[in-house]
N, CA and C of each residue as an Amber inpcrd file, in Angstrom:
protein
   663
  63.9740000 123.3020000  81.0640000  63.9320000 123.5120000  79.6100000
  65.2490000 123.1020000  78.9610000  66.6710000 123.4870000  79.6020000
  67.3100000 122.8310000  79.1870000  68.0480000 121.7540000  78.8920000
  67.2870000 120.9960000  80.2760000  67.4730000 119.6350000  80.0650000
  66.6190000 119.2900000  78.5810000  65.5820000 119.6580000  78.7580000
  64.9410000 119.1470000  77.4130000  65.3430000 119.0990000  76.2260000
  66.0240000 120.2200000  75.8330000  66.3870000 120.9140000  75.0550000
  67.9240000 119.4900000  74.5010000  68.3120000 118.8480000  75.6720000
  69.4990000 118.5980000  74.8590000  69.3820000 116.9180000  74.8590000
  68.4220000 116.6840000  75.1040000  67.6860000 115.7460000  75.3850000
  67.1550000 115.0840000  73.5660000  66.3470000 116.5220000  73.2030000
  66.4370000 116.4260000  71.9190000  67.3180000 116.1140000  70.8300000
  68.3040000 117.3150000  71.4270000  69.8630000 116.9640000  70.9260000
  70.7150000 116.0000000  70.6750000  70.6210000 114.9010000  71.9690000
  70.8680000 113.5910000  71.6830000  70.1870000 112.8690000  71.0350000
  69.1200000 113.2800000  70.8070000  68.1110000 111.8720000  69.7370000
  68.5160000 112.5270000  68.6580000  68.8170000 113.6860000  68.1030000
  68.4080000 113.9550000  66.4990000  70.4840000 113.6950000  66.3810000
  71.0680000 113.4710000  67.0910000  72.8010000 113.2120000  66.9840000
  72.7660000 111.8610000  66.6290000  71.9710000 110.8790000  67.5030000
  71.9600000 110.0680000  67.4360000  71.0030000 109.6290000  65.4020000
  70.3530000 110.2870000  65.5410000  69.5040000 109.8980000  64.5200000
  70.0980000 110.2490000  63.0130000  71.1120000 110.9220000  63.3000000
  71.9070000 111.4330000  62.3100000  72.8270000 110.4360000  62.0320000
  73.5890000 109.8790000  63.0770000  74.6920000 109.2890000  62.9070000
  74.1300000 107.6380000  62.3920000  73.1080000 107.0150000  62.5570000
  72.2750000 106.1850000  62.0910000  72.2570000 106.3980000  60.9890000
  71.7030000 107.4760000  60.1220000  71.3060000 107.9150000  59.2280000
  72.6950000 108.1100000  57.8190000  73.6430000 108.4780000  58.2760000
  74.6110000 108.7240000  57.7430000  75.2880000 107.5980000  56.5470000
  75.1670000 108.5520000  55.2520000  75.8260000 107.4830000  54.4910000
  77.2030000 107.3260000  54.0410000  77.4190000 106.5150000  53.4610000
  79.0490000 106.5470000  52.3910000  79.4140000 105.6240000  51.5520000
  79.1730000 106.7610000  50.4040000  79.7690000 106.2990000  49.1730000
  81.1400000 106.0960000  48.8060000  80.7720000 104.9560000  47.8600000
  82.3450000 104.2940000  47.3000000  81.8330000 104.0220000  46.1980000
  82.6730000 104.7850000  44.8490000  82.0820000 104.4300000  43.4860000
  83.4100000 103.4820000  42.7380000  83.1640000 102.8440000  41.9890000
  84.0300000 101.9060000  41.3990000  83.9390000 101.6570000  40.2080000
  85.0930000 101.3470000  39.3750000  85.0310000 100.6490000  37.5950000
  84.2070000 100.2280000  37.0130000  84.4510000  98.5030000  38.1150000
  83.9390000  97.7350000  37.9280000  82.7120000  97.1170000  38.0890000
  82.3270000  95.4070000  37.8610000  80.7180000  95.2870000  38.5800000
  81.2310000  94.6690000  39.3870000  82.2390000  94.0170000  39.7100000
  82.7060000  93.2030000  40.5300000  83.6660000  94.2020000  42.3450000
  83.2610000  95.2670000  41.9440000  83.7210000  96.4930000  43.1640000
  85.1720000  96.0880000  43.4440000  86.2470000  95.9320000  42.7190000
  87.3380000  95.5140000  42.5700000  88.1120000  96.6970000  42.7680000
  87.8910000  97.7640000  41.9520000  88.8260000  98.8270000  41.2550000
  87.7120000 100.1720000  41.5610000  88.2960000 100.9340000  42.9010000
  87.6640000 102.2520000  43.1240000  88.1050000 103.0510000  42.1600000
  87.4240000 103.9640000  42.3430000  87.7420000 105.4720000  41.6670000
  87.2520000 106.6470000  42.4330000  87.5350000 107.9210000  41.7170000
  86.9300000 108.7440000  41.9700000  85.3530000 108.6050000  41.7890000
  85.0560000 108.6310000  40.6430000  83.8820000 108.4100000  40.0700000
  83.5800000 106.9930000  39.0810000  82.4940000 106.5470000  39.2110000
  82.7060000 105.3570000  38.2690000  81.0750000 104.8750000  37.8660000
  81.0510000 104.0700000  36.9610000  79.8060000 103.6090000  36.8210000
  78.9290000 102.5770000  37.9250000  79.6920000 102.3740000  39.0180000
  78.7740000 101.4510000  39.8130000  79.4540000 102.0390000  41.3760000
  78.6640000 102.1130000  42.2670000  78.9700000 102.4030000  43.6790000
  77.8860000 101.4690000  44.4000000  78.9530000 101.5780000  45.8200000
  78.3980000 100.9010000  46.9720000  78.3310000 101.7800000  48.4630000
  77.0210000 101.9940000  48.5700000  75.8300000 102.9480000  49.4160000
  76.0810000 102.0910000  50.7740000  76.8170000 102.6610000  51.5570000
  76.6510000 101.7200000  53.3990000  76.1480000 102.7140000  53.9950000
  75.2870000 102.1030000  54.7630000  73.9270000 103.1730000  55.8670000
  74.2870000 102.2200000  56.9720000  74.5920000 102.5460000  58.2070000
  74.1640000 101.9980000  59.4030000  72.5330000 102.2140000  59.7320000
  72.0340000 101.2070000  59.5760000  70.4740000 101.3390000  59.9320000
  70.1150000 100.9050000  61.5490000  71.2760000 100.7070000  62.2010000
  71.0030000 100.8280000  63.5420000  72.0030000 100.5860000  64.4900000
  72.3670000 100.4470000  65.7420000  74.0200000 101.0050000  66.4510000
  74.9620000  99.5010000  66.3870000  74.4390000  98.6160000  65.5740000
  74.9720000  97.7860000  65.3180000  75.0440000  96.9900000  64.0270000
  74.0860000  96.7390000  62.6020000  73.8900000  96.5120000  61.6260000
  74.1200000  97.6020000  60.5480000  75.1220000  97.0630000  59.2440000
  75.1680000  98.2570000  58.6680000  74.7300000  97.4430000  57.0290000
  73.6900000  98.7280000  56.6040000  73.8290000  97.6690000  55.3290000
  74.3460000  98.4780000  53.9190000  74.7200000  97.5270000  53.0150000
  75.2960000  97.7560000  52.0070000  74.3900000  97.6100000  50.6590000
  74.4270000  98.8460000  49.8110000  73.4100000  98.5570000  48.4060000
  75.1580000  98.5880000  47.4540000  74.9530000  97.9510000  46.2750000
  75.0970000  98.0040000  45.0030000  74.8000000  98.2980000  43.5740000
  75.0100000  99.5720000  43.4570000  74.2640000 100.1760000  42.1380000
  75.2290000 100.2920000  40.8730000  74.3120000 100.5060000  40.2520000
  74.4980000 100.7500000  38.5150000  74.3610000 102.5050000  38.4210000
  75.1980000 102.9570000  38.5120000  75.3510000 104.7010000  39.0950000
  73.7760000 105.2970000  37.8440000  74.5720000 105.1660000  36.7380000
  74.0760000 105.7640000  35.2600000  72.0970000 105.0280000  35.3390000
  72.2210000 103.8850000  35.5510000  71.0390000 103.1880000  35.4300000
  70.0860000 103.3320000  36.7020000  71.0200000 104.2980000  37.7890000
  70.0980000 103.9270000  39.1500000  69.2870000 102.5690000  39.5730000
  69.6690000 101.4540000  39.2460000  69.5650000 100.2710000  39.3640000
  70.6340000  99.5700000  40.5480000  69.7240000  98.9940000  41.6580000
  70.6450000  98.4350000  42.8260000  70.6410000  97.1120000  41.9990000
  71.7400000  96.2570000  42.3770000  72.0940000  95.0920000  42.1640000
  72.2660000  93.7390000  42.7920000  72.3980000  94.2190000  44.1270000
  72.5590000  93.4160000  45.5120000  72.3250000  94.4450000  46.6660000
  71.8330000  93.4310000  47.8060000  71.7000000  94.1590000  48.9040000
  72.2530000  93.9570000  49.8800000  72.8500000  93.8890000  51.2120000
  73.6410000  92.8820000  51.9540000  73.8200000  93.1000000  53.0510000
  73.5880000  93.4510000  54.2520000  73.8640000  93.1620000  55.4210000
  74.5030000  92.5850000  56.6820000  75.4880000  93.4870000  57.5190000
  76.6210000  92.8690000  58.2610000  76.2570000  93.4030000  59.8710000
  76.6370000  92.4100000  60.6610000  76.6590000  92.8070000  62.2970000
  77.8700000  92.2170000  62.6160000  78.4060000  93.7750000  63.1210000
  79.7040000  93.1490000  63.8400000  80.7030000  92.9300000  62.4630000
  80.8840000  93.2340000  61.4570000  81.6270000  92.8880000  60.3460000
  80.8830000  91.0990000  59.8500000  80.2180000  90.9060000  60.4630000
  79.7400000  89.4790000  59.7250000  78.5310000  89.2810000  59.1430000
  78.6670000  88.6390000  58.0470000  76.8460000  88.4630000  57.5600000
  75.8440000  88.3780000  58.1180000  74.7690000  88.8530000  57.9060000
  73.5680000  89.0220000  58.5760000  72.4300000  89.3260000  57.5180000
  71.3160000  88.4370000  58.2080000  69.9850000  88.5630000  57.4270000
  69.7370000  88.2510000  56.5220000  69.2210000  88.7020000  55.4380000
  68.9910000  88.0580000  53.7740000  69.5390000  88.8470000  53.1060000
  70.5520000  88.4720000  51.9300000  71.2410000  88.7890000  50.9250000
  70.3790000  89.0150000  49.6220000  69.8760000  90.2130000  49.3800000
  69.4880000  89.5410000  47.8840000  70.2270000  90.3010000  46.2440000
  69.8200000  89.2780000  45.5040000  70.2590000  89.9680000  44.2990000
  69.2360000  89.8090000  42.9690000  69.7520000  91.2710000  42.6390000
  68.3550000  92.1010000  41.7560000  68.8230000  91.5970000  40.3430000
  67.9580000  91.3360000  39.1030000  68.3730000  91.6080000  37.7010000
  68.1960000  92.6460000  37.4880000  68.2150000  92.9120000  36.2460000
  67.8870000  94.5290000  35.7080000  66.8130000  94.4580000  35.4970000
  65.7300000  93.8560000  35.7440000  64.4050000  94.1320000  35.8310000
  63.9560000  94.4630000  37.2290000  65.0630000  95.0140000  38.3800000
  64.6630000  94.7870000  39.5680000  64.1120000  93.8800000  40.7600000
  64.0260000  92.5990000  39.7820000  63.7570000  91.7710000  40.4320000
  64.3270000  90.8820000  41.4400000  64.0370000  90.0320000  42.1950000
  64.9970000  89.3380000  43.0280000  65.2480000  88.1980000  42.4040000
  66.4060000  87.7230000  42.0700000  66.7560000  86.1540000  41.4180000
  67.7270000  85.5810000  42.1440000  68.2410000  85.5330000  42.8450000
  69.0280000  85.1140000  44.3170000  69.1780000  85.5450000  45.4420000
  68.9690000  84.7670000  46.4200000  69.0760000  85.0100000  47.6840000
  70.0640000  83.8500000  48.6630000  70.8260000  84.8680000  49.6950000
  71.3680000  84.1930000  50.6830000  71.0310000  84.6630000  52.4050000
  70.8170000  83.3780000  53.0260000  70.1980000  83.6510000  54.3530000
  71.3930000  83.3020000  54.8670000  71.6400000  84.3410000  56.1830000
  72.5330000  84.2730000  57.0780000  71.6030000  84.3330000  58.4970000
  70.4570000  84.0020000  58.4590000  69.9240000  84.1860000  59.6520000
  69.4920000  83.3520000  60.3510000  70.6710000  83.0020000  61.0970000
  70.3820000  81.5900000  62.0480000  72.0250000  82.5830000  63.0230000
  71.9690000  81.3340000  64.4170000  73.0670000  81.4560000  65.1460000
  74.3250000  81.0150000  64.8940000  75.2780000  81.0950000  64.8620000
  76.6160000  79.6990000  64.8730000  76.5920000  79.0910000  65.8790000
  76.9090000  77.5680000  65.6730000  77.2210000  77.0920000  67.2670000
  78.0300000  76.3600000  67.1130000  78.6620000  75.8040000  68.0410000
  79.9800000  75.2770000  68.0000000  79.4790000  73.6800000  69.0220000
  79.9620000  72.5360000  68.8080000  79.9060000  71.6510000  69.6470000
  78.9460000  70.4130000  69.1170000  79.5810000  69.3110000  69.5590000
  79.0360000  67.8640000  68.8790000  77.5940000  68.1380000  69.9830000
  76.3010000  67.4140000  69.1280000  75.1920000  67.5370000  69.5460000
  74.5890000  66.2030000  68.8560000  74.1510000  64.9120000  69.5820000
  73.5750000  63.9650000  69.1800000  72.4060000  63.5800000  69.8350000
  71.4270000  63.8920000  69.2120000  69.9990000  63.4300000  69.4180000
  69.5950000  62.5990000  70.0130000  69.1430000  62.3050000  71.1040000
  68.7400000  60.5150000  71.6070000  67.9990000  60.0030000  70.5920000
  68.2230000  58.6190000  70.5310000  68.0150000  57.8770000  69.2130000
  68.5750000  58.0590000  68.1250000  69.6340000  59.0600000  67.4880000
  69.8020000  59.5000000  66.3830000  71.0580000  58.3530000  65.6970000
  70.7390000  57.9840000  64.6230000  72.0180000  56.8920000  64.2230000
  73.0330000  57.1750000  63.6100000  74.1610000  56.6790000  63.6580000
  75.5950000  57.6490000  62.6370000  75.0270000  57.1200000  61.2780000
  74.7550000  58.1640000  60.2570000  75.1320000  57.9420000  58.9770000
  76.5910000  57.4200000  58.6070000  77.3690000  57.6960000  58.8990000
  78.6950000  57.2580000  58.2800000  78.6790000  55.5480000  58.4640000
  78.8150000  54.8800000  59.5400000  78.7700000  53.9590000  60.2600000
  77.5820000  52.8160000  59.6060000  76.4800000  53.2120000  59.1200000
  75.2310000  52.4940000  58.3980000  75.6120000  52.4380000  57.0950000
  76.1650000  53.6840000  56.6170000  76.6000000  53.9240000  55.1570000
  77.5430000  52.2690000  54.9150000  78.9750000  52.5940000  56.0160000
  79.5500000  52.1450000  55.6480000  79.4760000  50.2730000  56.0120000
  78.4000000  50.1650000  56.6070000  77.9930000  48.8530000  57.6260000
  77.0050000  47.9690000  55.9960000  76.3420000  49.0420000  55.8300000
  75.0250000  49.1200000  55.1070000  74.3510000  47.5070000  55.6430000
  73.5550000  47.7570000  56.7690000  73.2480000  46.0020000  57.6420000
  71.5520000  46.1530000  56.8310000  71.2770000  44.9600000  57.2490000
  70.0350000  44.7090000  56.0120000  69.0590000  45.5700000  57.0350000
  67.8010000  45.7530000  55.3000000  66.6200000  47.0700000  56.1520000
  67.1650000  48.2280000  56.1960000  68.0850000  48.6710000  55.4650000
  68.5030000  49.7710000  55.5190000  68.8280000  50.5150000  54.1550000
  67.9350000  51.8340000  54.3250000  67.4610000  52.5820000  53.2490000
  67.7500000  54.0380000  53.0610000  69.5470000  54.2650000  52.5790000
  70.4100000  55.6370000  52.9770000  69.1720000  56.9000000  52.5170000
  69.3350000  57.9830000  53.5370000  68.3770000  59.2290000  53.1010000
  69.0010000  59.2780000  51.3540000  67.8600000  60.0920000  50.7480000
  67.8280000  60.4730000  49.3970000  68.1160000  62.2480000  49.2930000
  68.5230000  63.2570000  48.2220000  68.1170000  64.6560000  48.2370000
  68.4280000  64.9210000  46.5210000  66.8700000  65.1670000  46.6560000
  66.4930000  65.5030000  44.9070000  66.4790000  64.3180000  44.4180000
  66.0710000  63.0150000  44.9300000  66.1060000  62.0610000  44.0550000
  67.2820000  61.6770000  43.9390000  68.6010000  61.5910000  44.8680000
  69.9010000  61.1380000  45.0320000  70.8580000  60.8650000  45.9850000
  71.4710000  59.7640000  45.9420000  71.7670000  59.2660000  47.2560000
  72.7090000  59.9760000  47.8210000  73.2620000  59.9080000  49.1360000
  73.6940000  60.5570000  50.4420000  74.9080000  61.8580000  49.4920000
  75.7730000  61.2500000  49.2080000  77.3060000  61.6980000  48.7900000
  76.9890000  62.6850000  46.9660000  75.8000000  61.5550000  46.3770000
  75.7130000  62.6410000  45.3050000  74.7180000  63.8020000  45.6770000
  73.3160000  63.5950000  46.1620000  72.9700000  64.7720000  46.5750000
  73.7010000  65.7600000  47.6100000  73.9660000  65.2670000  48.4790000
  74.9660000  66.5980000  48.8680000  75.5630000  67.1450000  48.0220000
  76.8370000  66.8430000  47.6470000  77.9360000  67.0500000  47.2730000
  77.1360000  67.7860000  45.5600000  76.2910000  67.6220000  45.1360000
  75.3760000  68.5050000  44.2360000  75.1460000  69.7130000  44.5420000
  74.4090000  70.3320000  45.7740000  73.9720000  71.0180000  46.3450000
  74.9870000  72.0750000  46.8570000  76.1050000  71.5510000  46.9860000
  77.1890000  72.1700000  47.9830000  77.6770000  73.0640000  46.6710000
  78.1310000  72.3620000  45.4820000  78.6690000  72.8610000  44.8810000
  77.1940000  73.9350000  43.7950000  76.1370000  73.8900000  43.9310000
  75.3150000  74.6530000  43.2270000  75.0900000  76.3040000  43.9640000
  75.4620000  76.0520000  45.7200000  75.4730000  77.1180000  46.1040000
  76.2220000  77.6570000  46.5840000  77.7730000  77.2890000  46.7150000
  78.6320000  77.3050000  46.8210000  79.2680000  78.3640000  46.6170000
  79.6950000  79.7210000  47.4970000  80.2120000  80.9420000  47.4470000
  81.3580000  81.4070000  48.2560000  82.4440000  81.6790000  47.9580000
  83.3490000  81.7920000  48.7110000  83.7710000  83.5080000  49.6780000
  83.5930000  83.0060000  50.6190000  82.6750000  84.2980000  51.5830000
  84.0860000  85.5590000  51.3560000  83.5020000  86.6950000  50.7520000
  83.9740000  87.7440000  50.6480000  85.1950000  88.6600000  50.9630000
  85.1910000  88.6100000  52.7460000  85.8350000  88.5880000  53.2890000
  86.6400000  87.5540000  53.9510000  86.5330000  86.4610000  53.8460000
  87.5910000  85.6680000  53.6480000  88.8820000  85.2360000  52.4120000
  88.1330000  85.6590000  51.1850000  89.2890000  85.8240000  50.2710000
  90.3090000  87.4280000  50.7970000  89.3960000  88.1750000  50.6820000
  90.2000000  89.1420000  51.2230000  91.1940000  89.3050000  51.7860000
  91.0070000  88.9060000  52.8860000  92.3110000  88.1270000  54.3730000
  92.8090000  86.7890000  53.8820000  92.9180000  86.5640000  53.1390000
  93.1170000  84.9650000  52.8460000  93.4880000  84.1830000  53.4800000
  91.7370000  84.2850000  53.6560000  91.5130000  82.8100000  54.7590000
  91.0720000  82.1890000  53.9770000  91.7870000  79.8420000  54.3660000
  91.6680000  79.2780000  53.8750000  91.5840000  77.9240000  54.8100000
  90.7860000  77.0960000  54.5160000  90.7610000  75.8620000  55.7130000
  89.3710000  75.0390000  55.5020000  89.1240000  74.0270000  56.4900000
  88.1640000  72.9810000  56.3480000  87.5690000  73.2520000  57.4850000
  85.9560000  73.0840000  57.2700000  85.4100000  73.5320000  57.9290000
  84.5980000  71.7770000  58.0050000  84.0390000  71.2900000  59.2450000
  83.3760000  69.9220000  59.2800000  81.9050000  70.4050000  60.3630000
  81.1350000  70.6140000  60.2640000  79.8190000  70.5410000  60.0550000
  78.9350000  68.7130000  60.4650000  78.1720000  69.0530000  61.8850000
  77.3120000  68.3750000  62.5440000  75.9420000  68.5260000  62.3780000
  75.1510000  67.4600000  61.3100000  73.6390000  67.8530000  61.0450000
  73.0510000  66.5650000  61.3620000  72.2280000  66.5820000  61.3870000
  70.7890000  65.5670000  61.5730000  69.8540000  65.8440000  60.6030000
  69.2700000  64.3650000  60.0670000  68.2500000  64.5650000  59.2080000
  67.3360000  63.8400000  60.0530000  66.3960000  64.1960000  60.5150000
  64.8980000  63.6500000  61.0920000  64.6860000  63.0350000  60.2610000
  63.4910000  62.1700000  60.9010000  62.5560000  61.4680000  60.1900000
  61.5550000  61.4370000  59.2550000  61.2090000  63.2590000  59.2970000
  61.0570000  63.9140000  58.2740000  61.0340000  64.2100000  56.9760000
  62.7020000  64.3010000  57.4390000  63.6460000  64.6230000  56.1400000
  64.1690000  66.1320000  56.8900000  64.0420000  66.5250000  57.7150000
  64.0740000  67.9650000  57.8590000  65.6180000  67.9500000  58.3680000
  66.6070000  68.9900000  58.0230000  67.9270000  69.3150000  58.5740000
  68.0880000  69.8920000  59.7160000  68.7710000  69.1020000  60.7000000
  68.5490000  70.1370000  62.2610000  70.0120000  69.9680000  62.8590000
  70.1270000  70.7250000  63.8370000  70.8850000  70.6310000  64.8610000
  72.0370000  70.8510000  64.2280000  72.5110000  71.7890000  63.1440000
  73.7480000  72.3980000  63.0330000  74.6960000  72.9930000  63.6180000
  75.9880000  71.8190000  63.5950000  76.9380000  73.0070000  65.0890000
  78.2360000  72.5630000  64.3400000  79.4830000  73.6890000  64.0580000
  80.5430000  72.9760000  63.6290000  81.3910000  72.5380000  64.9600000
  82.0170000  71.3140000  64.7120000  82.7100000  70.3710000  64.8520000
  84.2150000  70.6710000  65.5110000  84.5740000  71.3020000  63.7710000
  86.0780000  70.9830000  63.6620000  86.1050000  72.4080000  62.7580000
  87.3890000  73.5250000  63.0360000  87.1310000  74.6520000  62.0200000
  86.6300000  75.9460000  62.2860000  87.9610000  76.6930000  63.3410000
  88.0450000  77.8860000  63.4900000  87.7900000  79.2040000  62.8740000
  88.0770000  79.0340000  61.5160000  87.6270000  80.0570000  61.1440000
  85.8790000  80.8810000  60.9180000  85.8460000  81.7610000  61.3380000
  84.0330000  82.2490000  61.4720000  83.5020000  82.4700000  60.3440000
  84.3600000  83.1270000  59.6570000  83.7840000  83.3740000  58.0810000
  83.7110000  82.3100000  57.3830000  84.3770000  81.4150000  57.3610000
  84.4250000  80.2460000  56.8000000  83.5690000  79.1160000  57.4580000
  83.0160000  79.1570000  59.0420000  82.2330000  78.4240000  59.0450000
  80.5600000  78.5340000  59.1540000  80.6110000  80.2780000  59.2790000
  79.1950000  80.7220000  59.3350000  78.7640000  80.1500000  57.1100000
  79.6820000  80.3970000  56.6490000  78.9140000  80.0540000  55.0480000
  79.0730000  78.6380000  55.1970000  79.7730000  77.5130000  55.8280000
  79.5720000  76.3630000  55.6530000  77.7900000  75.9920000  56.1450000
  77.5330000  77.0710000  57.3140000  76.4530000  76.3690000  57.8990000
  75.0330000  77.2300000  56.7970000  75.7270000  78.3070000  56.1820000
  74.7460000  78.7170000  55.8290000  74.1670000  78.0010000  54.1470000
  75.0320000  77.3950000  53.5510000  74.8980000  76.4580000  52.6000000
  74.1940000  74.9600000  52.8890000  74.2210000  74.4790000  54.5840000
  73.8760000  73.6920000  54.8360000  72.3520000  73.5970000  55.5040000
  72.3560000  74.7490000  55.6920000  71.1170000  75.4180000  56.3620000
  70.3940000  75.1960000  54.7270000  70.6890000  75.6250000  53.9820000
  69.9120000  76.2220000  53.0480000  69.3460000  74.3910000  52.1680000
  69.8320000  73.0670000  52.5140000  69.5820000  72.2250000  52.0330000
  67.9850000  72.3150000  51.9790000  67.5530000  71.3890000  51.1830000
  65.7160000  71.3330000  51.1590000  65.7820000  69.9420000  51.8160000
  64.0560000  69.2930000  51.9670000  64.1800000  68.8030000  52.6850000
  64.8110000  67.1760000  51.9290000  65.1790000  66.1190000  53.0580000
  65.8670000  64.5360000  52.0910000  64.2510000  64.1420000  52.5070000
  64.8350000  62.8980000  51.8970000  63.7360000  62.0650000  51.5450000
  64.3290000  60.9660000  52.9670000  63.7860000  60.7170000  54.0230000
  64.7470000  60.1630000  55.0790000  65.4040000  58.7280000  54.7650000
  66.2320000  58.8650000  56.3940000  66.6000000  56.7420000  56.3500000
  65.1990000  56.2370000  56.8710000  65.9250000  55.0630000  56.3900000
  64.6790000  53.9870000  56.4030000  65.0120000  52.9180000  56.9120000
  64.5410000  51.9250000  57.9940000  65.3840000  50.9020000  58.5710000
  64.5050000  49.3940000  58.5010000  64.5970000  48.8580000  58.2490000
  62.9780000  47.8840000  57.9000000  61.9400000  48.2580000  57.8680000
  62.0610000  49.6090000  56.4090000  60.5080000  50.3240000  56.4700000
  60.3720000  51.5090000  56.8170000  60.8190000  51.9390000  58.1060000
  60.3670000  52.5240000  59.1150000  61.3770000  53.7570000  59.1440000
  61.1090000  55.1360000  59.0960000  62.1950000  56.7050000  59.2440000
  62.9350000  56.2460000  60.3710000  64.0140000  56.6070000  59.9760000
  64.7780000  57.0130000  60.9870000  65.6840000  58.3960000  61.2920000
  66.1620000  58.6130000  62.2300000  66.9420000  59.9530000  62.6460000
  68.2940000  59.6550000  62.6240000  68.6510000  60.2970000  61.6870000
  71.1810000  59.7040000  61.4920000  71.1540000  61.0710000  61.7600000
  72.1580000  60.8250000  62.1710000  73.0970000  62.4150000  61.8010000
  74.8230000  62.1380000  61.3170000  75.5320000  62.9890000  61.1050000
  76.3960000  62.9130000  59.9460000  77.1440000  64.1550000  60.2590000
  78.4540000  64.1790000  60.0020000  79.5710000  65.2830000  59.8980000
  79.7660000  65.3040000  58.6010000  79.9870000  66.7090000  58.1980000
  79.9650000  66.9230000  56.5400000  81.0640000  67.9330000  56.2000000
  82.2730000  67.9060000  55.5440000  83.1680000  69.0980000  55.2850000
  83.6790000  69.7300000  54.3490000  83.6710000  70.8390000  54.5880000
  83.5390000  72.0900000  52.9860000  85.0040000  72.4390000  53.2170000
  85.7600000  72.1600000  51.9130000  87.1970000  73.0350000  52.3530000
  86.8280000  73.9560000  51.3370000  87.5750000  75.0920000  52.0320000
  87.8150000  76.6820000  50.8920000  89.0550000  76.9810000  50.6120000
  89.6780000  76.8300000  49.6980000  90.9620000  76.8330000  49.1310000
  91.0100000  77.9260000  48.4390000  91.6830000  79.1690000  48.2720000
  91.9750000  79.9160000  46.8520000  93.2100000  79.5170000  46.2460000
  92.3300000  79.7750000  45.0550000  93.3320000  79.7190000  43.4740000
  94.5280000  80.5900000  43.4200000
C-alpha cells in the first residue's frame, strides 16, 4: 500500500510541476519594462519536462496576443499572433530540424554558376512572378524578424544557407553552410523554409534541379 501510495505521489508532483505557472506583468506591449503590476503580462506554463510555452495578454482586456513556444531555450512549433478580434493574423513555424553541412543532390545544378554563365536554354527559377535575386531578396525582407533572443545577447553575424529548388519548384534540403550562431541560423532557415513554391529552372524547355547558397546578415542598430 505504500508503495502505492507514493507512487501516486510522484505522478500528482510531477503533474504539478508541469502544471505550474509564472507570471510577469509589464508597461508595455512590447514586454520591455516589468512592473509590479501592469496592463499586459506574460503567462509561461511548462506543458511538458521539456517545452515551455509562453502566452501574451492584454491584462484589463483578457485578450492573448501571441503565443510562443521554446525547447531547450529555442523556438519551437508554431508561433501565432492574435488581433483583438482573437483571431490569428500571423504565424511563425519553427518546426523543422537544423542541420548543418553542404548537401548536393545528384543531378542538381549551381544556380550561382548558370546565373552567372547564363549558357543558352536557360530559364533562371521565378518567385511571385520574379526573378532569382528580386524574389528572394522580397520575401526575406517581408518576413524578416530579428530573433528575440538574439538581440538580447547581442548576437550579430551572417548566416549562409544551402537550398535546392526541384523541379517542382519545391524548396528542399536546407542545411547551413557557414554561421555559428543557432539563434541566428535556426530563423535564417525558418524564413527560408517558409518560401512558397518558385516557378523552376528551365534548360531547353525542360525543369531542372539548382541549388544555391543564400545569406541573411543580422546586424543591430
Amino acid at each position: 500500500m505504500k508503495k502505492f501510495l507514493l507512487i501516486l505521489a510522484f505522478i500528482s508532483f510531477n503533474s504539478f510541476c508541469f502544471s505550474q505557472e509564472k507570471i510577469t506583468y509589464y508597461k508595455d506591449k512590447y514586454a520591455n519594462q516589468p512592473a509590479e503590476k501592469g496592463n499586459y503580462m506574460i503567462k509561461e506554463e511548462m506543458i511538458n519536462d521539456s517545452v515551455l510555452k509562453k502566452e501574451f495578454l492584454h491584462v484589463k482586456k483578457n485578450r492573448v496576443q501571441w503565443t510562443k513556444f521554446y525547447m531547450n531555450d529555442a523556438p519551437y512549433g508554431i508561433w501565432k499572433y492574435y488581433d483583438n478580434n482573437g483571431k490569428v493574423y500571423g504565424e511563425r513555424n519553427y518546426e523543422f530540424i537544423l542541420k548543418y553541412g553542404e548537401y548536393i543532390p545528384e543531378g542538381a545544378l549551381d544556380l550561382k554558376t548558370l546565373l552567372s554563365e547564363s549558357p543558352e536554354g536557360f530559364e533562371p527559377p521565378m518567385l511571385n512572378g520574379k526573378d532569382y535575386r528580386d524574389g528572394i531578396n522580397e520575401h526575406v525582407r517581408k518576413i524578416f524578424r530579428y530573433p528575440e533572443i538574439a538581440q538580447g545577447n547581442n548576437i550579430q553575424g551572417r548566416v549562409e544557407m544551402q537550398f535546392t529548388i526541384d523541379k517542382q519548384g519545391n524548396v528542399k534540403n536546407l542545411s547551413v553552410v557557414n554561421g555559428a550562431e543557432e539563434p541566428l541560423a535556426r530563423e535564417t532557415h525558418r524564413i527560408l523554409h517558409a518560401m512558397p513554391n518558385w516557378q523552376p529552372a528551365r534548360l531547353n524547355g525542360e525543369p531542372i534541379e539548382v541549388y544555391v547558397v543564400y545569406p541573411i546578415i543580422f546586424k543591430l542598430n
